[in-house]
N, C-alpha and C positions, 0 to 999 in steps of 0.2 A: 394643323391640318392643311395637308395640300390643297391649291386651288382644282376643280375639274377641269378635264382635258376633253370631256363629253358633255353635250347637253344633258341635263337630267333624264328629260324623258328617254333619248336614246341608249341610257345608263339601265335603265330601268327595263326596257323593251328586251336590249339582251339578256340580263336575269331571267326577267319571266322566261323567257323561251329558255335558255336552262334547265330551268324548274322543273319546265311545264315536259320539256322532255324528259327527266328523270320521273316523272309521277309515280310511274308503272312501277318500277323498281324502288321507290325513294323507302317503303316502310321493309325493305327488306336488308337494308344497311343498321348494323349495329346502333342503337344511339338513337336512331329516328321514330321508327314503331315499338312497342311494347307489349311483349305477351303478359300473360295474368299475374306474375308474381311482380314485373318490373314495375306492369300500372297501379297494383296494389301500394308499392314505395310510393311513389307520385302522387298517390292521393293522400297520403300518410303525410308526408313531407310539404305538402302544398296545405293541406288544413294545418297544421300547426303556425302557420303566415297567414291564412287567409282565415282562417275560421271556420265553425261547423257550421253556422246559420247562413240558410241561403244567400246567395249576393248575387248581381247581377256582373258577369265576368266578361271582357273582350280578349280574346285571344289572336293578337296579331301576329301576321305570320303564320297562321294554324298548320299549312302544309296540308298532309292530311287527317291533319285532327285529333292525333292523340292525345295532348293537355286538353283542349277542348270537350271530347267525348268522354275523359276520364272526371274533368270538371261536372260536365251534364248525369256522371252519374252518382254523383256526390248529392243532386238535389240543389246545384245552380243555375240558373239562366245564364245562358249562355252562348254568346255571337260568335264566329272567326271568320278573320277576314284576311284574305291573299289573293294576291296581282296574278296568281298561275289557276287560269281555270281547270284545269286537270286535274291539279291538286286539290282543288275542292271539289271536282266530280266524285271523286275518290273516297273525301271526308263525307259526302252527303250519303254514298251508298253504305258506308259504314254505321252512321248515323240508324238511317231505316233498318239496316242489319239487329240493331242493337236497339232498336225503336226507344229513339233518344231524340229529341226534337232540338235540337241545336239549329241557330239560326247561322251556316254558311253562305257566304258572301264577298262578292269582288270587292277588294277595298287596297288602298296603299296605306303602310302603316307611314309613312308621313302624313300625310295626309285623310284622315281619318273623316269619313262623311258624319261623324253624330253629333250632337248640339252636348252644350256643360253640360257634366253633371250627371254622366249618362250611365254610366260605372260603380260597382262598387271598387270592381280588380278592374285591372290591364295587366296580360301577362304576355312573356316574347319568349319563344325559346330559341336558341343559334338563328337568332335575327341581327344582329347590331352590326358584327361585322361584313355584311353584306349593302349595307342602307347608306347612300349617299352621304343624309344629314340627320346622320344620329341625335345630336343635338333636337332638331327642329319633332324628330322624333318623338323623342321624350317630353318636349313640351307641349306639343298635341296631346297624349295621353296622360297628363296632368289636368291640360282644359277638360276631358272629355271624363275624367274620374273626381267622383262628388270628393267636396272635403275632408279628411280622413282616409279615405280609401286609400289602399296600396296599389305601390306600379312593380313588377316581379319580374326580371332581366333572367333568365336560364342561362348563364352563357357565361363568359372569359375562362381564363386561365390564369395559376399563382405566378407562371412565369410569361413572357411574350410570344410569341408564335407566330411564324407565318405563317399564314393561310393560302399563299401564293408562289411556293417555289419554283423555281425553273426547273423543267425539264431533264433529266440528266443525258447528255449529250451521247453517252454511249449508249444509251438505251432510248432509240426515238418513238415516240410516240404511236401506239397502234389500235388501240382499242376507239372504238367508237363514242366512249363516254369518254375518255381524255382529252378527244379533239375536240367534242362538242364543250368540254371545260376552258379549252384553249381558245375555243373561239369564240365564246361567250364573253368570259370573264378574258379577254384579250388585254392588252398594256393598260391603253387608255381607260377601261372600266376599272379594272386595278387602280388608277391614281386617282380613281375619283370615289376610293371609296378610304376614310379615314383610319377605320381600324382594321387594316389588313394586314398589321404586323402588331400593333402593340394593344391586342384587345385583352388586356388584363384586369382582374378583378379591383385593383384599385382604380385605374383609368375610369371604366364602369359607375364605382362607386362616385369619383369626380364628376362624369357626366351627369349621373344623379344629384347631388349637391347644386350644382352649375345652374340646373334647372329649379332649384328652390323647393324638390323633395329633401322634409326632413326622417330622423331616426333611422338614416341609411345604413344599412347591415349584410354583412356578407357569409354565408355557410357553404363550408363544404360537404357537400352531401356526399358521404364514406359509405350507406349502404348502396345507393344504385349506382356511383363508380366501382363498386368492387363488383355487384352484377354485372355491369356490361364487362368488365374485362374476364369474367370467368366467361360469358357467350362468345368474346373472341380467340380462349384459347383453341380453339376446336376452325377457326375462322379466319382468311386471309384479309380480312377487314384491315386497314389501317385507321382506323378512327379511333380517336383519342377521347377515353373513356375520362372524364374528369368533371364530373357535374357541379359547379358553382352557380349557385343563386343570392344573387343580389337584388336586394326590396328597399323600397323608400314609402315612403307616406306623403300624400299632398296635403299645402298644410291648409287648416283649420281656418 
């Protein structure tokens, strides 16, 4: 893992703002919001790891709240917490929409404000490759999840990826969300984040390990990547339909 090239916080400060500017737009991209058949997978495929009896679940990262709002209507308790207040402006009006009492919240998923023990899940969706110290990550949400509970990563790929390519030269940059990409996530925030190229499903499963979750497991979830890519035939979307979730258990 490279050393940073940015203070943390300033690492952090440009994300948010990111974030916080895409809000508006963020559930209208493939991959990120879910209409009723998608959230119906998700619940499907998230209770077969988590279980049918209520649990008390943190969803870091929430964004705006689809795991989370689909968890609360499962009949768990339910927090999420994200550094972009937009994005949980967004989750909270969804929430009342759907009169679902999920408790949304400023939180940094490194740094997680709740005492042991507080969890039954912790769940992250397309969070890891974005987060400074994935590491320091994962071990937060091991303190902060009881005994036995599981930590549930939505996220890699069977092969590596950037997440970060340049620009193509002949084709320079014009849209107003490319430049806000470019100037956010600029070089420097790029080297300071570890998995920006090699966020793959074992890597993943290693950081889990590293962190002293046992019974780590990894599924490729075949019904809602073939959903989302039938949504993008019709769709200029480039988002990369591939849902892999990796789970561990804190031990005992």
């Amino acid at each position: 893992m490279n050393s940073e090239t940015f203070p943390t916080d300033e690492v952090k400060t440009k994300i948010k703002t990111y974030w916080n500017e895409r809000s508006e737009s963020f559930d209208q991209d493939i991959g990120h919001g879910a209409d009723a058949t998608e959230s119906a997978l998700w619940k499907k495929h998230l209770s077969q790891i988590i279980g049918t009896t209520p649990q008390k679940i943190l969803d870091v990262g929430t964004g705006t709240g689809m795991i989370a709002l689909n968890m609360a209507e499962l009949g768990h308790t339910v927090t999420g917490i994200d550094l972009g207040e937009k994005m949980l402006a967004i989750a909270k009006k969804k929430a009342e929409t759907r009169n679902l009492a999920v408790c949304f919240t400023p939180g940094d998923a490194e740094n997680p404000q709740f005492p042991d023990n507080s969890f039954d899940c912790v769940i992250c969706r397309h969070l890891l490759w974005t987060l400074p110290h994935p590491d320091k990550a994962i071990r937060e949400w091991a303190r902060i999840t009881r005994p036995g509970g599981v930590i549930i990563a939505i996220d890699g790929h069977a092969q590596p990826i950037n997440y970060f390519p340049q620009p193509d030269e002949n084709q320079p940059v014009t849209s107003d969300r490319e430049k806000l990409w470019h100037q956010m996530y600029c070089q420097e925030v790029v080297n300071s984040l570890p998995y920006r190229e090699n966020l793959t499903i074992d890597a993943i499963k290693q950081l889990f390990t590293s962190q002293n979750l046992i019974d780590v497991r990894s599924e490729y979830i075949q019904e809602i990547s073939e959903y989302q890519k039938k949504l993008m035939e019709d769709s200029t979307s480039n988002d990369h339909a591939e849902v892999q979730i990796i789970y561990g258990r804190v031990k005992e």
